[in-house]
Kinemage of the C-alpha trace (Angstrom):
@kinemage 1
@onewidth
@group {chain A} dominant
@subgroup {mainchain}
@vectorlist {calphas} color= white
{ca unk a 1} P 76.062 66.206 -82.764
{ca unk a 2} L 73.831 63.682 -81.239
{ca unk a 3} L 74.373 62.961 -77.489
{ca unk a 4} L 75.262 59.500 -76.616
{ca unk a 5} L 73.688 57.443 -74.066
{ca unk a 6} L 76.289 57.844 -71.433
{ca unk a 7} L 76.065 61.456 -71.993
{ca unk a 8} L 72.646 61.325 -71.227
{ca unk a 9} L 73.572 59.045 -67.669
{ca unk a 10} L 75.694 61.574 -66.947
{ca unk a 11} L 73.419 64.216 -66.969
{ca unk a 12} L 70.159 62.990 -65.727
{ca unk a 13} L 68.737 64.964 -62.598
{ca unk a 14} L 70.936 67.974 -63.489
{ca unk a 15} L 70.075 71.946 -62.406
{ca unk a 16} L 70.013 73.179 -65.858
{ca unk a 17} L 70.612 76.851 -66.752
{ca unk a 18} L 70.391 78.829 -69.788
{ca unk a 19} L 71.697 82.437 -71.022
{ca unk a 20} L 74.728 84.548 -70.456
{ca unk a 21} L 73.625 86.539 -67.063
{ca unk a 22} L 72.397 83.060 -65.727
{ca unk a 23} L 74.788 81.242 -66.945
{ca unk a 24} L 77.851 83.696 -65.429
{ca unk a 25} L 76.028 83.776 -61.901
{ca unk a 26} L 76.010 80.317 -62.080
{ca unk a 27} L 79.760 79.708 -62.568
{ca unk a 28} L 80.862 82.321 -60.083
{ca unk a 29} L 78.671 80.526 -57.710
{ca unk a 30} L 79.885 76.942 -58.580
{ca unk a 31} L 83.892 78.230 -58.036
{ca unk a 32} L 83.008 79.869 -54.898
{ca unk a 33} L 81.492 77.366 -53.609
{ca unk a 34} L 84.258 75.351 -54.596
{ca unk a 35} L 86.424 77.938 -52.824
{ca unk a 36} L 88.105 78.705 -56.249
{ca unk a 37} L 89.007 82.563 -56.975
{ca unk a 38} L 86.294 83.891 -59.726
{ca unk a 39} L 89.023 84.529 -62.108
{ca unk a 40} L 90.001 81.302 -62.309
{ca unk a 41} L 88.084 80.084 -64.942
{ca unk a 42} L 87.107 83.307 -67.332
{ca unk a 43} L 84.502 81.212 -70.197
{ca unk a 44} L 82.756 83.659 -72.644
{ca unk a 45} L 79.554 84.299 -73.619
{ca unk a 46} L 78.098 81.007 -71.838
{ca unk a 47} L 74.665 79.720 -73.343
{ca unk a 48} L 74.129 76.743 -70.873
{ca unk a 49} L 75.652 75.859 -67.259
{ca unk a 50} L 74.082 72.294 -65.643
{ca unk a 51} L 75.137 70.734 -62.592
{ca unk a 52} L 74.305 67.069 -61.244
{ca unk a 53} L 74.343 68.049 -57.453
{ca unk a 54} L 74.398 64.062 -56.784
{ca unk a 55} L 77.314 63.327 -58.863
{ca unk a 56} L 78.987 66.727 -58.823
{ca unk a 57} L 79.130 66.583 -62.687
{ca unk a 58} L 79.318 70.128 -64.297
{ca unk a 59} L 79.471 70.894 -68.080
{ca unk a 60} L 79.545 74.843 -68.905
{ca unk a 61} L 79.131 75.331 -72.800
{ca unk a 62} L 79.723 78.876 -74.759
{ca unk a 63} L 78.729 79.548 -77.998
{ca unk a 64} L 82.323 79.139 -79.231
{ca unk a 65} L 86.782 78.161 -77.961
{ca unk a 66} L 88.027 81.007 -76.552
{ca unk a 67} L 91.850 81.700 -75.505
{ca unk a 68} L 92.560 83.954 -72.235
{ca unk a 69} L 96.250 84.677 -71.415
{ca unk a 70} L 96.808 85.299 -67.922
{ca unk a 71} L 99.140 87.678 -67.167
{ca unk a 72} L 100.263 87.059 -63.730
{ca unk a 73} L 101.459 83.469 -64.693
{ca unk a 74} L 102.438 84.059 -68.031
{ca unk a 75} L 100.071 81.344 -69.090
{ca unk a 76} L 98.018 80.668 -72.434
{ca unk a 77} L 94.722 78.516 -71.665
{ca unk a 78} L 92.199 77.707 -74.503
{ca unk a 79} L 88.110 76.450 -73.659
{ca unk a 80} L 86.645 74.561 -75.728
{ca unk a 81} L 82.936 74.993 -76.891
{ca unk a 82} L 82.155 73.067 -73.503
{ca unk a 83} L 83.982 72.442 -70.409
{ca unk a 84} L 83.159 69.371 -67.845
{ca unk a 85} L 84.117 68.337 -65.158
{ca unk a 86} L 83.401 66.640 -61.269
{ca unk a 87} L 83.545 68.877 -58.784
{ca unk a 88} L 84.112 68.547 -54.840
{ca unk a 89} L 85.316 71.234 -52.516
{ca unk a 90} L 88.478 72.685 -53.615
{ca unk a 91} L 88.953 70.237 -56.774
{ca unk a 92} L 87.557 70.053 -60.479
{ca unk a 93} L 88.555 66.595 -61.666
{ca unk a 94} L 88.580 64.309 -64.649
{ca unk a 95} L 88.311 67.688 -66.675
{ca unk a 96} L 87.607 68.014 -70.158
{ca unk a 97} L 87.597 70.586 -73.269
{ca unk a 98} L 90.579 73.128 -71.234
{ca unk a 99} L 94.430 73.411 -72.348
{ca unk a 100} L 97.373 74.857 -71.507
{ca unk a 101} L 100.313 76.248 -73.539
{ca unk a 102} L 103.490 75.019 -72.565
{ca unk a 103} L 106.317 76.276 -75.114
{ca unk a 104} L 104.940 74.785 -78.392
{ca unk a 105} L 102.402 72.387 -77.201
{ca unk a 106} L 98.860 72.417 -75.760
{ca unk a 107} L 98.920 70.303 -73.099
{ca unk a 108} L 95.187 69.322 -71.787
{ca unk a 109} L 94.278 70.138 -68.060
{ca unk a 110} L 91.950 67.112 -66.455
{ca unk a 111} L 92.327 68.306 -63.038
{ca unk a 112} L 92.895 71.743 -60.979
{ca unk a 113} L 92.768 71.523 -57.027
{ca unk a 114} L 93.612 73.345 -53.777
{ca unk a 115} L 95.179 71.781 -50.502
{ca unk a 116} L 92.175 73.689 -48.855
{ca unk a 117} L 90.090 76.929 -49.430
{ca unk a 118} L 92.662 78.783 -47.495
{ca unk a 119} L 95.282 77.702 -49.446
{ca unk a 120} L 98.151 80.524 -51.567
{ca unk a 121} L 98.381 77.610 -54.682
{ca unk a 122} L 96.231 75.734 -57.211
{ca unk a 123} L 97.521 72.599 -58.595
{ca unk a 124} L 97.097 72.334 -62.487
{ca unk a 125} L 97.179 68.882 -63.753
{ca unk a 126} L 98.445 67.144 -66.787
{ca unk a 127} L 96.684 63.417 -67.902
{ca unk a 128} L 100.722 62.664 -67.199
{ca unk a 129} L 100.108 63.418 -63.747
{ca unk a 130} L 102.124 66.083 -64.114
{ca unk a 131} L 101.371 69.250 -62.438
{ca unk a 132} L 102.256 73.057 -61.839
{ca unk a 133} L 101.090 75.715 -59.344
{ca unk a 134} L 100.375 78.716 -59.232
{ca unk a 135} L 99.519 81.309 -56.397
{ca unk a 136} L 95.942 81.795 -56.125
{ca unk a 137} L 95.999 85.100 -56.342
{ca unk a 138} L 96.852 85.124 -60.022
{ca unk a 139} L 93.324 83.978 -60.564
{ca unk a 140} L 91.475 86.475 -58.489
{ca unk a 141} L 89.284 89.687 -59.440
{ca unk a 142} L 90.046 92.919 -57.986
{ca unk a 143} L 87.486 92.664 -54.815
{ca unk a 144} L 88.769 89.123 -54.369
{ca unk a 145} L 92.679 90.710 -54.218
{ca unk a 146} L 91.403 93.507 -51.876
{ca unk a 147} L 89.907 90.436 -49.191
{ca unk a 148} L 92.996 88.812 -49.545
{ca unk a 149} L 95.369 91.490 -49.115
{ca unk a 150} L 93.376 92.525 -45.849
{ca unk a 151} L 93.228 88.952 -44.383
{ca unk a 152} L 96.945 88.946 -45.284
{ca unk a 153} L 98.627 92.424 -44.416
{ca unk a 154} L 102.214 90.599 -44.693
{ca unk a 155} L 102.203 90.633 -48.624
């Protein structure tokens, strides 16, 4: 598939990484950073991460769709090939190539945020506007959980 001239705009003056070890370190850093849990978006076997630091474009591509159900919410998700997106602290908007399963349907995501890094919910939206949270902790790995159950003894 030739890339278009836009995509090429887009793109220009990105931080451009290639492999599965790079590319993984990348992406954990990118949704900590972010102050999203690691878990939160699980690609596989990633061949090229890039980031426009001036835009906050990010496009992560794998070699090919993968599904992950997560358990904790009961919830289907499918990646596409390549996943974009503009990212600021605590939001990934105007997202591309992820859906959701809701009953029957897949129902794309375009935008996932957090009130703030401390926050207990992420907001999963629809192109509807439509949205649905979860608690953040659904998302996280096990050393995440053990932080989080330490800086909160109550739960």
């Amino acid at each position: 598939m030739a890339s278009t001239s836009n995509e090429k705009e887009e793109r220009a003056g990105a931080e451009i990484v290639y492999g599965a070890e790079e590319c993984y370190r990348s992406s954990v850093e990118l949704l900590e950073e972010l102050g999203f849990p690691k878990g939160v978006m699980p690609l596989k076997d990633l061949v090229e991460c890039g980031r426009v630091k001036a835009t906050g474009f990010v496009w992560m591509k794998q070699k090919a769709p993968y599904e992950h159900f997560f358990e904790a919410t009961n919830t289907r998700v499918s990646y596409a090939v390549e996943v974009t997106a503009y990212v600021e602290r605590c939001c990934m908007k105007k997202m591309t190539g992820v859906k959701s399963k809701q009953m029957f349907l897949w129902v794309p995501i375009v935008e996932m945020r957090m009130e703030e890094p401390t926050s207990k919910k992420i907001l999963f939206k629809t192109p509807m506007g439509i949205g649905k949270s979860f608690p953040v902790i659904a998302f996280m790995d096990d050393e995440e959980k053990r932080q989080y159950y330490l800086q909160n003894p109550q739960f």
